[in-house]
NULO-482352 format. One record per residue: x, y, z of N, C-alpha, C in turn; residue number from 0; residue in three letters. Coordinates in Angstrom, 3 decimals, padded with zeros to 6 digits. Last residue first. Layout:
<vokol <X,Y,Z>,<X,Y,Z>,<X,Y,Z>,NUM,'ALA'>
...
# end
This chain:
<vokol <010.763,-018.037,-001.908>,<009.906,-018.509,-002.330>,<010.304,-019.852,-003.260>,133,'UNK'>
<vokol <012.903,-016.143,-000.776>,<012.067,-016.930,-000.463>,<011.190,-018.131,-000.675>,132,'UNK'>
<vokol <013.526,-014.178,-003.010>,<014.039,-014.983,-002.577>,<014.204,-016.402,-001.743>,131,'UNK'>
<vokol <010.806,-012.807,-002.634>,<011.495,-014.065,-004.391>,<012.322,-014.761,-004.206>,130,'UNK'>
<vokol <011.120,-011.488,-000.348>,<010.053,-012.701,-000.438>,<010.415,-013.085,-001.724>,129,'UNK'>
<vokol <013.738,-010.288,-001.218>,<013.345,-010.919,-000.356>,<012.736,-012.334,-000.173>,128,'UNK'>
<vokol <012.615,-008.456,-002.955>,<013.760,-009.303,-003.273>,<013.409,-010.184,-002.360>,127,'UNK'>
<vokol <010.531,-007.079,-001.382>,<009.747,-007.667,-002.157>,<011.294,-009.025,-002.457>,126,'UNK'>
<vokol <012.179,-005.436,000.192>,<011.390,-006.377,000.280>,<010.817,-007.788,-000.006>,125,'UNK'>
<vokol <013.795,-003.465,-001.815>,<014.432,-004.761,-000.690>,<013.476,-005.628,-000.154>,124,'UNK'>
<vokol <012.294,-003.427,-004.973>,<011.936,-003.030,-003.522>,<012.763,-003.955,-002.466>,123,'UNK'>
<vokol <011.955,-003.951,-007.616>,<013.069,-003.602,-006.745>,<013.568,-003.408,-005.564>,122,'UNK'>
<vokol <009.491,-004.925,-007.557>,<010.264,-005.704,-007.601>,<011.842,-005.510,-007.300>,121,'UNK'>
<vokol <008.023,-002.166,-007.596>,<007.761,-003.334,-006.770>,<008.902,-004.694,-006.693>,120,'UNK'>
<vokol <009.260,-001.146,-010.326>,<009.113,-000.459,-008.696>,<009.287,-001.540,-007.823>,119,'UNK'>
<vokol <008.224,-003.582,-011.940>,<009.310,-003.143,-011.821>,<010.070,-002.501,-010.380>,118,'UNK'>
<vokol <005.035,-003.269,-012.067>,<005.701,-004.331,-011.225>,<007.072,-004.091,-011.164>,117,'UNK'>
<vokol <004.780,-000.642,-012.720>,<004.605,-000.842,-011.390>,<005.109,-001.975,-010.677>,116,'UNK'>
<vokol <005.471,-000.855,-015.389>,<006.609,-000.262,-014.365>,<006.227,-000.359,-012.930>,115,'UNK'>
<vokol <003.872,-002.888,-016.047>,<004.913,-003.505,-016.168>,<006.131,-002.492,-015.170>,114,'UNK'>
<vokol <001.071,-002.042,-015.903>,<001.710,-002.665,-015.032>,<003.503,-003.068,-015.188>,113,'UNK'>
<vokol <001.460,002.363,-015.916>,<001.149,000.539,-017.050>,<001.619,-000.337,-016.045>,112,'UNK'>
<vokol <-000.634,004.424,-014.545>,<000.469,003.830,-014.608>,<000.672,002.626,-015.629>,111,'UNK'>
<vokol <-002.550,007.454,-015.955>,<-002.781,006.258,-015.441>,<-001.143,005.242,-015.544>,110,'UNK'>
<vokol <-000.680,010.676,-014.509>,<-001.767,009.820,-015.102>,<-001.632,008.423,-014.737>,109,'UNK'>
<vokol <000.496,011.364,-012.340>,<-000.536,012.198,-012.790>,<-001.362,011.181,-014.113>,108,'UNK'>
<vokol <002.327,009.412,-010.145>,<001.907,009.864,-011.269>,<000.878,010.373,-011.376>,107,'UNK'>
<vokol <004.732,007.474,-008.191>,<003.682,008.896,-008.105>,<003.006,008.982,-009.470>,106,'UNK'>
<vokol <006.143,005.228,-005.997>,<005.374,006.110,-007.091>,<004.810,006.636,-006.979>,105,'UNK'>
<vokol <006.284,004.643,-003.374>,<007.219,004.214,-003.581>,<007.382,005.207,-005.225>,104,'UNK'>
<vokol <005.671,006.377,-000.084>,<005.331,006.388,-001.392>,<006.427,006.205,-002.308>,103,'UNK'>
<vokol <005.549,004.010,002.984>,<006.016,004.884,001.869>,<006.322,005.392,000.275>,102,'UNK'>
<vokol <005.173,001.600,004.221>,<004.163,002.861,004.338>,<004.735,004.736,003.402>,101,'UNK'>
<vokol <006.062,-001.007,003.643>,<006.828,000.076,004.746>,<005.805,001.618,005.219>,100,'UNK'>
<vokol <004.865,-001.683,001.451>,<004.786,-002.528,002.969>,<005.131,-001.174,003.788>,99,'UNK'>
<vokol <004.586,001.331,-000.512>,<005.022,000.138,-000.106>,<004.833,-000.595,000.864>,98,'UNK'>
<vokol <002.438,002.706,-003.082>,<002.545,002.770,-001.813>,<003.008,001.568,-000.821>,97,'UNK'>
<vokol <001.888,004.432,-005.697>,<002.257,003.117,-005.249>,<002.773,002.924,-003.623>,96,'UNK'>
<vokol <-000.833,006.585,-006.900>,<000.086,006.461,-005.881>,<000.545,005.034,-005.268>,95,'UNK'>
<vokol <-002.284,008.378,-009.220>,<-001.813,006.816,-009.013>,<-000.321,007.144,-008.005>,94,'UNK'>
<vokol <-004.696,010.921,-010.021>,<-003.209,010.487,-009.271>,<-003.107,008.911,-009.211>,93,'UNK'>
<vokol <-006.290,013.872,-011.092>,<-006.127,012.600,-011.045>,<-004.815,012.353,-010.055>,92,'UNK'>
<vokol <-007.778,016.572,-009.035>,<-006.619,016.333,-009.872>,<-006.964,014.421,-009.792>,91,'UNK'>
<vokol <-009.565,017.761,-007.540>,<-009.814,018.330,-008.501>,<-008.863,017.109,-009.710>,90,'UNK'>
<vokol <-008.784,017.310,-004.888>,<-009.853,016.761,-005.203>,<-010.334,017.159,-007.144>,89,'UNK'>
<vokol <-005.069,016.754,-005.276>,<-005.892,017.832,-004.468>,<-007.228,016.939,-005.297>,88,'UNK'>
<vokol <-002.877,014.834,-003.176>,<-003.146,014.807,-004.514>,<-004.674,015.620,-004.354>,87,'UNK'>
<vokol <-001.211,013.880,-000.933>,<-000.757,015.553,-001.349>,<-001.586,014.836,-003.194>,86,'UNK'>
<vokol <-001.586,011.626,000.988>,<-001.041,011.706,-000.165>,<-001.099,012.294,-001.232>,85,'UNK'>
<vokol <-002.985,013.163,002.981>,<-001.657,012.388,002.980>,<-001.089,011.910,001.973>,84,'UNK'>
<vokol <-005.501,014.214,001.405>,<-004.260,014.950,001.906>,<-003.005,014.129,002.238>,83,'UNK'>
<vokol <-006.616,012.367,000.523>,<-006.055,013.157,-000.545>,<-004.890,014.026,000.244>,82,'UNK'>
<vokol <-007.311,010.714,003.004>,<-006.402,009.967,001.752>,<-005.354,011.062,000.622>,81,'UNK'>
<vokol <-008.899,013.068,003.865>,<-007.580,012.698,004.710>,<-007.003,011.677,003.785>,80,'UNK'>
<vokol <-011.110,012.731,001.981>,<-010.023,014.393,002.196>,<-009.094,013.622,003.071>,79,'UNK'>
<vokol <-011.974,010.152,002.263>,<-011.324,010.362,000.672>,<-010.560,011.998,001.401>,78,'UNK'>
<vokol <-011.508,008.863,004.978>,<-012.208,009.188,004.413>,<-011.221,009.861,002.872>,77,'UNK'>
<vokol <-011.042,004.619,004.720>,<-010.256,006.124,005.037>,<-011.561,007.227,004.332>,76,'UNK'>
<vokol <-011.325,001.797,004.437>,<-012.366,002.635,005.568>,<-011.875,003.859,005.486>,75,'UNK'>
<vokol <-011.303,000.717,001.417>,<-010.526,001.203,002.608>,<-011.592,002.025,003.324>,74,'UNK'>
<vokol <-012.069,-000.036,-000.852>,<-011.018,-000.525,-000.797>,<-010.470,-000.350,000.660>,73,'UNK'>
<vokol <-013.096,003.095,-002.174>,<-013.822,001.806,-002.195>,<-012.434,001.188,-002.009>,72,'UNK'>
<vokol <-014.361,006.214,-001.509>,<-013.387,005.764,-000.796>,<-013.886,004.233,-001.323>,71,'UNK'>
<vokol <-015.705,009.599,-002.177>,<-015.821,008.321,-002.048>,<-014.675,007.385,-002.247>,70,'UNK'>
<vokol <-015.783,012.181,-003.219>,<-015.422,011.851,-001.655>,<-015.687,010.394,-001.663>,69,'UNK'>
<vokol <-014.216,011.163,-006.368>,<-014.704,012.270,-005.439>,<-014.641,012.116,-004.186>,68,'UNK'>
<vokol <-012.422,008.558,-005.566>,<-013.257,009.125,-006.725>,<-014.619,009.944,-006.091>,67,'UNK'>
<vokol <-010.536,006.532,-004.446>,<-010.800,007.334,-004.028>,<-011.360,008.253,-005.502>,66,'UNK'>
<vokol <-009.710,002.974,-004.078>,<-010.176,003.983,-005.648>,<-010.837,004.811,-004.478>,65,'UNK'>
<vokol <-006.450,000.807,-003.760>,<-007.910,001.501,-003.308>,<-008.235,002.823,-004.206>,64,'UNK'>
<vokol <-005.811,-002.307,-004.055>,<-006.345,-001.107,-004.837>,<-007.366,-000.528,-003.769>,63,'UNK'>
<vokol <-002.932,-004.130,-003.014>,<-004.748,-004.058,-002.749>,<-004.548,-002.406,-002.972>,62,'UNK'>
<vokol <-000.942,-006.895,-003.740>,<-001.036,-005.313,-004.069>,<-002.498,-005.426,-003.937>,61,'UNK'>
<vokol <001.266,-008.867,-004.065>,<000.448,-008.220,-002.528>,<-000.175,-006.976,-002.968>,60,'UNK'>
<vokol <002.559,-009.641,-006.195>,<003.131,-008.837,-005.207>,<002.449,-008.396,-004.115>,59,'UNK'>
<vokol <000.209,-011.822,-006.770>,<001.403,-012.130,-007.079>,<002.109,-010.891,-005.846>,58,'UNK'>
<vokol <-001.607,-009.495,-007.646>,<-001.730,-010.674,-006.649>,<-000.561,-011.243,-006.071>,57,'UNK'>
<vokol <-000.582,-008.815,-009.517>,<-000.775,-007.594,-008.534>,<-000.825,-008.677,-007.707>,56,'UNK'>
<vokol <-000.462,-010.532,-011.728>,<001.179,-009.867,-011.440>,<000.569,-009.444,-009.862>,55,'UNK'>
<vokol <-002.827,-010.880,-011.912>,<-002.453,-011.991,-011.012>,<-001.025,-011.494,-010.883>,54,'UNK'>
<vokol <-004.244,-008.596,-012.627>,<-004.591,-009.029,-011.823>,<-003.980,-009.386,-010.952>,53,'UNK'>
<vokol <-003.404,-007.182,-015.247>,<-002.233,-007.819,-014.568>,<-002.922,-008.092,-013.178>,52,'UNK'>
<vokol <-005.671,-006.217,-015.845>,<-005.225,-006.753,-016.837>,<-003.857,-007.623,-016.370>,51,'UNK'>
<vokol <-007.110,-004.926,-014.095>,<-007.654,-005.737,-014.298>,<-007.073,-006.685,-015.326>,50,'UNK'>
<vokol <-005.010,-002.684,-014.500>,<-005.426,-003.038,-013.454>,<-005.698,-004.599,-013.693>,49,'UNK'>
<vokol <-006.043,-001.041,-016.937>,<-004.661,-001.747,-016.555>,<-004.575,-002.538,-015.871>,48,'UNK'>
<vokol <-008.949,-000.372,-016.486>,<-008.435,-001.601,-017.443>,<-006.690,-002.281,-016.881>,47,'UNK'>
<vokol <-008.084,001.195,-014.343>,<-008.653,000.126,-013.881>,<-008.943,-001.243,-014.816>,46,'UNK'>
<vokol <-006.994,003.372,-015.903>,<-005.867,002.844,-015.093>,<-006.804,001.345,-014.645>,45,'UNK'>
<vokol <-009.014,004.357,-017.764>,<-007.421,003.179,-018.236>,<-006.804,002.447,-016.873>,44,'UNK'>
<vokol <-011.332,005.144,-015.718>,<-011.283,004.240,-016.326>,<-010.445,003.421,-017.405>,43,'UNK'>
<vokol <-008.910,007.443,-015.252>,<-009.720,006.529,-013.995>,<-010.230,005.185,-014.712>,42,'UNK'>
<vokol <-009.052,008.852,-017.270>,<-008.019,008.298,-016.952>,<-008.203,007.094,-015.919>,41,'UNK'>
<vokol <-011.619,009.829,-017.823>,<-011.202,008.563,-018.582>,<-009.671,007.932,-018.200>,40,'UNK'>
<vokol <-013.968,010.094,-015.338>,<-012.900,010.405,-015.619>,<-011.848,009.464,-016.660>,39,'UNK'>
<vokol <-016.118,009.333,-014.197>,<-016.139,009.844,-015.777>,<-015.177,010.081,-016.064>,38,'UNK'>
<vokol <-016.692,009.440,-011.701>,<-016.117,008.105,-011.917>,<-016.100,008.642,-013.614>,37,'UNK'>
<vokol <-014.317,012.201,-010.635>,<-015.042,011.719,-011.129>,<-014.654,010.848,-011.711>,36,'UNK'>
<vokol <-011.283,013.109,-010.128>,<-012.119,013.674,-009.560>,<-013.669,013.183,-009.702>,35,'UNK'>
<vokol <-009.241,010.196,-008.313>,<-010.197,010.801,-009.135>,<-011.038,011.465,-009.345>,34,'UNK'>
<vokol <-006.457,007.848,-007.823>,<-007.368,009.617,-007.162>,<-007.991,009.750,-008.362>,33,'UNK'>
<vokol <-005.832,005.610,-006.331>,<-005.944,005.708,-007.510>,<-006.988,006.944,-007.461>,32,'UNK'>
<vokol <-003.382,003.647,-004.877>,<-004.013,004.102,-004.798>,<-004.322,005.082,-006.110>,31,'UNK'>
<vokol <-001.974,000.640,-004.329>,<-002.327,001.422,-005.318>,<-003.405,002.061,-005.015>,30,'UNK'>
<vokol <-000.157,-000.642,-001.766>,<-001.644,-000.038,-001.867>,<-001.154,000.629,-003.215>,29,'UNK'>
<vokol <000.905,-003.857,-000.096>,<001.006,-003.128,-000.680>,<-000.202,-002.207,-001.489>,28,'UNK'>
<vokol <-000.486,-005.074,003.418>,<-000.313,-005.167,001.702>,<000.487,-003.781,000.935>,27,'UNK'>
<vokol <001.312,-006.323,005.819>,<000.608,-005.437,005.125>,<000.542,-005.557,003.514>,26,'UNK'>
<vokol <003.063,-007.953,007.135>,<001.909,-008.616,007.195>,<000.631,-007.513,006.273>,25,'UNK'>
<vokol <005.647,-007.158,007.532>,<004.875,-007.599,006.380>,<003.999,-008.227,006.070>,24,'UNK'>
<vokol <005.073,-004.724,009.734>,<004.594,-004.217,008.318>,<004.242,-005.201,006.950>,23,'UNK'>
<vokol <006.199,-006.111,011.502>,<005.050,-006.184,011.509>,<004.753,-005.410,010.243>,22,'UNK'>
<vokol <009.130,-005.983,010.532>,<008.215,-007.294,010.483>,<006.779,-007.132,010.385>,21,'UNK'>
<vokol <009.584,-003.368,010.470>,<009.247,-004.030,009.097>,<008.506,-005.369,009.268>,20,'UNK'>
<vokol <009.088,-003.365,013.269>,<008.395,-002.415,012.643>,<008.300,-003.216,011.498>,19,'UNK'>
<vokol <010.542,-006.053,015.190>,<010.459,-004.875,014.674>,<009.488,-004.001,013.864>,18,'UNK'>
<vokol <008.816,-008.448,017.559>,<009.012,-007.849,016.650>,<009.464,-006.548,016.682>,17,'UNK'>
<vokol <011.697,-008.531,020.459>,<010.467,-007.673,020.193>,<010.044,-007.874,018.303>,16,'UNK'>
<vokol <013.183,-011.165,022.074>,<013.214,-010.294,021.569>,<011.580,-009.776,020.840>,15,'UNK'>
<vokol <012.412,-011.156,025.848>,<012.510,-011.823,024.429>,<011.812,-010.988,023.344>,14,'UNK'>
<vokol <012.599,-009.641,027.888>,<013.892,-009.857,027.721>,<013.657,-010.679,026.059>,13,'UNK'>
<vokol <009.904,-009.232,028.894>,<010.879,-007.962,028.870>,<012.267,-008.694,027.499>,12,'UNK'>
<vokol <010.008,-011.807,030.386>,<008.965,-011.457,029.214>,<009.603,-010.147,028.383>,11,'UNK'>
<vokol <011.561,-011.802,032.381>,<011.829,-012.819,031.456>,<010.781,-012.296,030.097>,10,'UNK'>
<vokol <010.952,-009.908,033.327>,<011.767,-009.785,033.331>,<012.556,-010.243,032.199>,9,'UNK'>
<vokol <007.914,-011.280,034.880>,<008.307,-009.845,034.211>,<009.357,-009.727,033.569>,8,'UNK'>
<vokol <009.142,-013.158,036.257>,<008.270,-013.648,034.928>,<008.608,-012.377,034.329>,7,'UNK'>
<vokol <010.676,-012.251,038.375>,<011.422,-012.975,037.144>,<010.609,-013.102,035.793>,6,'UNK'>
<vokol <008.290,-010.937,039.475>,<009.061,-009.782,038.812>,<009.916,-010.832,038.222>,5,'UNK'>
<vokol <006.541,-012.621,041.104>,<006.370,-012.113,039.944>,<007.239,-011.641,039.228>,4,'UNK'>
<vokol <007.684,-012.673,043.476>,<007.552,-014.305,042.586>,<006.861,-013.383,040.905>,3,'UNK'>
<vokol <007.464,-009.785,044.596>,<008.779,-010.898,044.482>,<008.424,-011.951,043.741>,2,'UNK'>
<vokol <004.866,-009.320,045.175>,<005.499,-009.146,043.769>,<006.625,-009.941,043.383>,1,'UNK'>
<vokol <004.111,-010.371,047.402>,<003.557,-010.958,046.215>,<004.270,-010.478,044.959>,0,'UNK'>
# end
Protein backbone atom coordinates (compact mmCIF):
# COMPACT_ATOMS: atom_id res chain seq x y z
CA UNK A 1 0.00 0.00 0.00
CA UNK A 2 2.65 2.43 0.31
CA UNK A 3 4.02 1.99 -3.19
CA UNK A 4 0.87 4.01 -4.85
CA UNK A 5 1.39 6.46 -2.22
CA UNK A 6 4.94 7.59 -2.10
CA UNK A 7 4.67 9.55 -5.92
CA UNK A 8 1.83 11.64 -4.23
CA UNK A 9 4.32 12.15 -1.31
CA UNK A 10 7.00 13.19 -3.43
CA UNK A 11 5.08 15.24 -5.64
CA UNK A 12 3.77 17.25 -2.58
CA UNK A 13 7.49 17.49 -1.13
CA UNK A 14 8.56 18.90 -4.43
CA UNK A 15 6.23 22.22 -4.79
CA UNK A 16 7.75 25.02 -3.86
CA UNK A 17 7.35 26.11 0.01
CA UNK A 18 6.12 29.58 1.08
CA UNK A 19 9.14 31.45 2.56
CA UNK A 20 9.16 33.24 5.91
CA UNK A 21 8.76 36.91 4.40
CA UNK A 22 5.86 35.66 2.48
CA UNK A 23 4.17 34.41 5.29
CA UNK A 24 5.09 37.46 7.32
CA UNK A 25 3.11 39.60 4.72
CA UNK A 26 0.19 38.69 5.79
CA UNK A 27 1.25 40.51 9.21
CA UNK A 28 0.72 43.86 10.27
CA UNK A 29 3.04 46.19 11.14
CA UNK A 30 3.02 47.07 15.29
CA UNK A 31 3.43 50.39 17.10
CA UNK A 32 3.89 49.63 20.19
CA UNK A 33 3.45 52.15 22.86
CA UNK A 34 4.89 51.51 26.73
CA UNK A 35 3.50 53.27 29.60
CA UNK A 36 3.89 53.43 33.06
CA UNK A 37 0.40 54.96 33.58
CA UNK A 38 -2.76 55.90 31.58
CA UNK A 39 -1.66 59.65 33.21
CA UNK A 40 1.17 59.62 31.53
CA UNK A 41 1.27 62.77 29.26
CA UNK A 42 3.53 61.32 26.88
CA UNK A 43 1.09 58.38 26.41
CA UNK A 44 -1.59 60.76 25.86
CA UNK A 45 0.67 62.92 22.70
CA UNK A 46 1.64 59.88 21.21
CA UNK A 47 -2.24 58.68 20.85
CA UNK A 48 -3.20 62.34 19.66
CA UNK A 49 -0.41 61.66 17.05
CA UNK A 50 -1.83 58.60 16.33
CA UNK A 51 -5.27 59.48 15.78
CA UNK A 52 -4.08 62.19 13.63
CA UNK A 53 -2.49 60.14 10.72
CA UNK A 54 -5.06 57.35 11.11
CA UNK A 55 -5.35 56.82 7.42
CA UNK A 56 -1.21 57.31 6.72
CA UNK A 57 -1.22 54.18 9.49
CA UNK A 58 -3.94 52.43 7.62
CA UNK A 59 -2.49 53.10 4.53
CA UNK A 60 0.96 51.13 5.78
CA UNK A 61 -0.68 48.29 7.77
CA UNK A 62 0.06 49.59 11.06
CA UNK A 63 -1.95 48.02 14.31
CA UNK A 64 -1.26 49.85 17.74
CA UNK A 65 -0.77 48.10 20.62
CA UNK A 66 -0.89 50.18 24.14
CA UNK A 67 0.80 48.34 26.97
CA UNK A 68 0.09 50.81 30.12
CA UNK A 69 1.02 49.28 33.35
CA UNK A 70 0.21 45.49 33.21
CA UNK A 71 -2.38 46.06 30.81
CA UNK A 72 -2.18 45.08 27.20
CA UNK A 73 -5.07 46.68 24.58
CA UNK A 74 -4.44 45.56 20.89
CA UNK A 75 -2.94 42.09 21.63
CA UNK A 76 -3.41 38.96 23.68
CA UNK A 77 0.45 39.40 25.01
CA UNK A 78 0.95 39.75 28.65
CA UNK A 79 2.37 43.46 29.25
CA UNK A 80 5.98 41.78 31.36
CA UNK A 81 6.75 39.49 28.31
CA UNK A 82 5.87 42.65 25.70
CA UNK A 83 8.20 44.78 28.07
CA UNK A 84 10.73 42.32 28.09
CA UNK A 85 11.06 41.53 24.38
CA UNK A 86 11.08 44.74 23.70
CA UNK A 87 13.78 45.71 26.54
CA UNK A 88 11.47 48.79 27.75
CA UNK A 89 11.34 48.44 31.82
CA UNK A 90 7.62 49.03 33.61
CA UNK A 91 8.66 52.23 35.03
CA UNK A 92 9.80 53.87 31.55
CA UNK A 93 7.76 55.28 28.49
CA UNK A 94 8.62 53.77 24.86
CA UNK A 95 7.31 53.80 21.15
CA UNK A 96 8.54 50.79 19.42
CA UNK A 97 8.03 50.46 15.43
CA UNK A 98 8.03 47.06 14.72
CA UNK A 99 8.22 45.63 10.99
CA UNK A 100 6.32 42.71 8.89
CA UNK A 101 9.56 40.89 9.41
CA UNK A 102 9.33 41.01 13.28
CA UNK A 103 12.05 43.45 13.81
CA UNK A 104 12.49 46.58 15.64
CA UNK A 105 12.52 48.98 12.94
CA UNK A 106 12.34 52.28 15.83
CA UNK A 107 12.85 53.05 19.12
CA UNK A 108 12.12 56.06 21.24
CA UNK A 109 11.76 57.32 24.71
CA UNK A 110 9.28 59.70 23.87
CA UNK A 111 6.20 60.19 21.84
CA UNK A 112 7.11 59.66 17.83
CA UNK A 113 5.49 62.31 15.08
CA UNK A 114 3.85 60.51 12.13
CA UNK A 115 5.75 61.85 9.51
CA UNK A 116 9.14 59.95 10.74
CA UNK A 117 7.24 56.92 11.37
CA UNK A 118 5.82 57.01 8.00
CA UNK A 119 9.34 57.72 6.62
CA UNK A 120 10.93 54.44 8.55
CA UNK A 121 8.05 52.61 7.09
CA UNK A 122 8.42 53.70 3.74
CA UNK A 123 11.92 52.87 3.46
CA UNK A 124 11.43 49.57 4.38
CA UNK A 125 12.22 46.97 1.24
CA UNK A 126 8.86 45.94 1.90
CA UNK A 127 6.76 48.36 2.17
CA UNK A 128 8.76 49.77 -1.58
CA UNK A 129 7.41 46.93 -2.76
CA UNK A 130 3.74 46.94 -1.99
CA UNK A 131 3.95 51.04 -3.66
CA UNK A 132 5.30 49.41 -6.13
CA UNK A 133 2.54 47.31 -6.50
CA UNK A 134 -0.13 49.15 -6.17
Amino acid sequence: MIGPLLPLTLAAAAQPQPNAVDAREAEPRLIVVFAPTRDDPRLARQQALLRQSEAAMRDRDVHVIEVVGDTVAGAHDYAAALRQRYAVPRSRFGVVLVGRDGGVKLRSAEAIIPRQIERTIDAMPMRRQEMAGS
